[in-house]
C-alpha positions in Angstrom: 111.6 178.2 63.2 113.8 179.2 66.1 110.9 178.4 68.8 110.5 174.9 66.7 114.9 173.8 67.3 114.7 175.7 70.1 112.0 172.7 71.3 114.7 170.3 69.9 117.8 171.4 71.7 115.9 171.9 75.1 114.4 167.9 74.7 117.9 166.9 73.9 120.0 168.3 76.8 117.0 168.1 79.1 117.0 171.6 80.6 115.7 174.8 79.1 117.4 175.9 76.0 116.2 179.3 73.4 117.9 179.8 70.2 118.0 183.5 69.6 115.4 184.5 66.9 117.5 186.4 65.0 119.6 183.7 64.0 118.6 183.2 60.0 116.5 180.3 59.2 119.4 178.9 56.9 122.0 178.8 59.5 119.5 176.8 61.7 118.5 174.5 59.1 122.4 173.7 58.4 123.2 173.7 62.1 121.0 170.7 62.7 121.5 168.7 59.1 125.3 168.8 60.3 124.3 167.4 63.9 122.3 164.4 62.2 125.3 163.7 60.9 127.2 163.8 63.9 125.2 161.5 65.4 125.7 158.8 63.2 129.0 159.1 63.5 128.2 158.8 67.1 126.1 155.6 66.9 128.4 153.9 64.2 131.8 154.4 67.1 129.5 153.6 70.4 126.5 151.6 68.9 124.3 153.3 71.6 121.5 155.6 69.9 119.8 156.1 73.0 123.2 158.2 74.5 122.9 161.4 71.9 126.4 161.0 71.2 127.2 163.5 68.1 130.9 162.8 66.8 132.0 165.9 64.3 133.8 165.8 61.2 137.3 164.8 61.3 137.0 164.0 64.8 139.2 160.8 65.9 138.2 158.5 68.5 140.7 156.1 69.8 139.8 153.0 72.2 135.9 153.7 72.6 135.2 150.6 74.5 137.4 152.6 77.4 134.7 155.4 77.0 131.6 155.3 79.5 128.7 158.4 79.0 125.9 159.5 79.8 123.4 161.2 77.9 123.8 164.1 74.9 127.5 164.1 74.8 129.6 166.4 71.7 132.7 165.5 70.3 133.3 168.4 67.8 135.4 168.5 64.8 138.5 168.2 64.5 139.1 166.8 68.0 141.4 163.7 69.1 140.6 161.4 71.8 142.7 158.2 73.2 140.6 156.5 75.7 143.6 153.8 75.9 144.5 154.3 80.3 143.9 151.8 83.2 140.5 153.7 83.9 139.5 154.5 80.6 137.0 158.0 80.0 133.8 158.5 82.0 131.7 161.1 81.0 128.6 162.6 82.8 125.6 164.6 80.5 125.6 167.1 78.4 129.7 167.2 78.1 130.9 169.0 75.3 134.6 169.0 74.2 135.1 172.0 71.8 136.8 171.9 68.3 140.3 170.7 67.7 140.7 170.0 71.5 142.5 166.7 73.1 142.4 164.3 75.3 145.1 161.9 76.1 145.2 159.3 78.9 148.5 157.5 78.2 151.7 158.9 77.1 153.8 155.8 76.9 152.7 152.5 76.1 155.4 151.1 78.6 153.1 152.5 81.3 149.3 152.6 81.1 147.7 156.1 82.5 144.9 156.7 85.1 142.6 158.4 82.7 139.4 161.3 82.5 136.1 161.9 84.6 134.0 164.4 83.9 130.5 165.1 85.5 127.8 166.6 84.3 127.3 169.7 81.9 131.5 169.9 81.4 132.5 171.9 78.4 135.9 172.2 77.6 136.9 174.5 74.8 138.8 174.8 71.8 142.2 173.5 71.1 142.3 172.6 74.9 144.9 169.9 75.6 144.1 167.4 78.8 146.9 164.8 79.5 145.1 162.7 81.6 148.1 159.8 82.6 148.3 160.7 86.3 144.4 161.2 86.2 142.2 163.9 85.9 138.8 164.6 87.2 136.2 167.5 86.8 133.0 168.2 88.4 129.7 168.9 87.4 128.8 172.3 85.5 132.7 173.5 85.1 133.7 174.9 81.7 137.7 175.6 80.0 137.7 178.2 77.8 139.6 178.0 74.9 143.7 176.6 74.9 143.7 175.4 78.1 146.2 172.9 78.9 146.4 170.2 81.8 149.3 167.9 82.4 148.6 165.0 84.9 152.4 163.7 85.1 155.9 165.5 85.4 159.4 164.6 84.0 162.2 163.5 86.8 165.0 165.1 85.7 167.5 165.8 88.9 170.2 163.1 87.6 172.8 164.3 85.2 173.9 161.1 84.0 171.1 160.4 82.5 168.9 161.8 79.5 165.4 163.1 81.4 163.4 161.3 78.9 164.8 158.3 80.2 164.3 159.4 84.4 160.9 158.1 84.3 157.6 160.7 85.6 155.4 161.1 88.1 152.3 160.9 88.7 150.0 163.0 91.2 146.7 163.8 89.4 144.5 167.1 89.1 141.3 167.8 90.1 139.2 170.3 89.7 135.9 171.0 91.2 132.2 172.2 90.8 131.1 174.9 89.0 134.5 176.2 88.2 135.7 178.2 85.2 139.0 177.8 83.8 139.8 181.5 81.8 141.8 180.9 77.9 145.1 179.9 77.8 145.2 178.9 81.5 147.7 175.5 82.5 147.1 173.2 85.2 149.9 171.3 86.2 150.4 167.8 88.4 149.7 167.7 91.6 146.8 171.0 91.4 144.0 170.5 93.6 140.9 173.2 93.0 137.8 173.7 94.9 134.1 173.6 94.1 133.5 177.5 92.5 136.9 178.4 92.0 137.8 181.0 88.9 141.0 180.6 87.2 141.7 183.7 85.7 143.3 183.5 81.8 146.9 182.9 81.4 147.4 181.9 84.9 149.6 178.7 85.6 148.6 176.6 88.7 151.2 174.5 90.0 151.0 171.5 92.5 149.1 172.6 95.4 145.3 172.5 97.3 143.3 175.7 96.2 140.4 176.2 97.7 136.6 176.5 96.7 135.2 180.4 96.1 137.9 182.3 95.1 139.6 183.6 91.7 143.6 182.9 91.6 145.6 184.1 88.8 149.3 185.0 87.9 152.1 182.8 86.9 152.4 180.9 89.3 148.4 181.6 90.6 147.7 182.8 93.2 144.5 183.8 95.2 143.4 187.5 94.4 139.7 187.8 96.5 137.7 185.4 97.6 134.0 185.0 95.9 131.3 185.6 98.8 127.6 184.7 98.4 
């Protein structure tokens, strides 16, 4: 049974995939009814059956014309997605974004965001939170673990005649690079910048700022603690 979804799964996300053969025959057989499902829910929101789009329950998908995919994409359940951003959402294969997790590209109606790229084989976890209104962009094979938080735009606040929410923000963007992992409960703020096979370590906060490919940074703010050699 495992060898026979393992066939599935591997056909699906086109690279080499192997269930564990202890997992019990009616966890598979569940698994897989509730990822039928998923994707009808993923070709009744993008009419495109061809894509493998799989949409979990209780997910909610705002502005879907704004999204642009590739191939075996996951939405699980529970998550929230708003497209609505000058750019709109461009997603590469196999990207997964992980239960209960978020992403916004517009805070404001007054002002249109940027919005989210992602290349291929991005997984972002759980309850992860990515405010995408000054832009955001990730590269191929980079995964968040779970609660990780990215904000794209900053309040002005330095007058004191007037309330910060009405100073206006700005905007610098984030991007992060290829083959990077982002440890749980780890914020990126405006303005970060982080190389191709970078490790940010759980907890850490990365500010505004270039940080550069092969190394692990972590602390509050981060900072670089050894470089990663081949």
């Amino acid at each position: 049974m495992s060898d026979f979804f393992s066939a599935l799964a591997s056909r699906a996300r086109k690279e080499k995939f192997a269930i564990d053969p202890d997992v019990p025959r009616s966890y598979l057989l569940r698994f897989f009814s509730a990822k039928v499902i998923d994707l009808l829910r993923g070709v009744l929101v993008f009419r495109r059956l061809n894509a493998r789009i799989f949409i979990g329950k209780k997910a909610e998908i705002l502005c879907a014309s704004k999204i642009s995919t590739g191939r075996f994409i996951k939405f699980a359940p529970g998550c929230y997605v708003d497209a609505l951003s000058r750019d709109g959402i461009r997603l590469g294969n196999n990207f997964s974004l992980g239960r209960g997790a978020s992403i916004e590209c517009t805070g404001s109606l007054a002002t249109l965001g940027v919005g989210f790229s992602a290349g291929n084989n991005v997984g972002i976890g759980s309850f992860s939170f990515l405010g995408c209104a000054g832009g955001v962009s990730i590269g191929d094979d980079t995964i968040l673990g779970n609660f990780v938080s990215i904000h794209s735009e900053n309040h002005n606040f330095e007058r004191l005649d007037i309330p910060i929410r009405l100073q206006g923000v700005t905007q610098q963007g984030i991007r992060i690079g290829k083959n990077c992992w982002i440890g749980a409960k780890a914020t990126i703020l405006d303005g970060a910048s982080i190389g191709d096979h970078a490790v940010i370590a759980a907890g850490a906060v990365v500010t505004a700022g270039e940080y550069e490919g092969n190394a692990v940074y972590g602390g509050i703010p981060a900072r670089k603690l050894r470089s990663l050699i081949a």
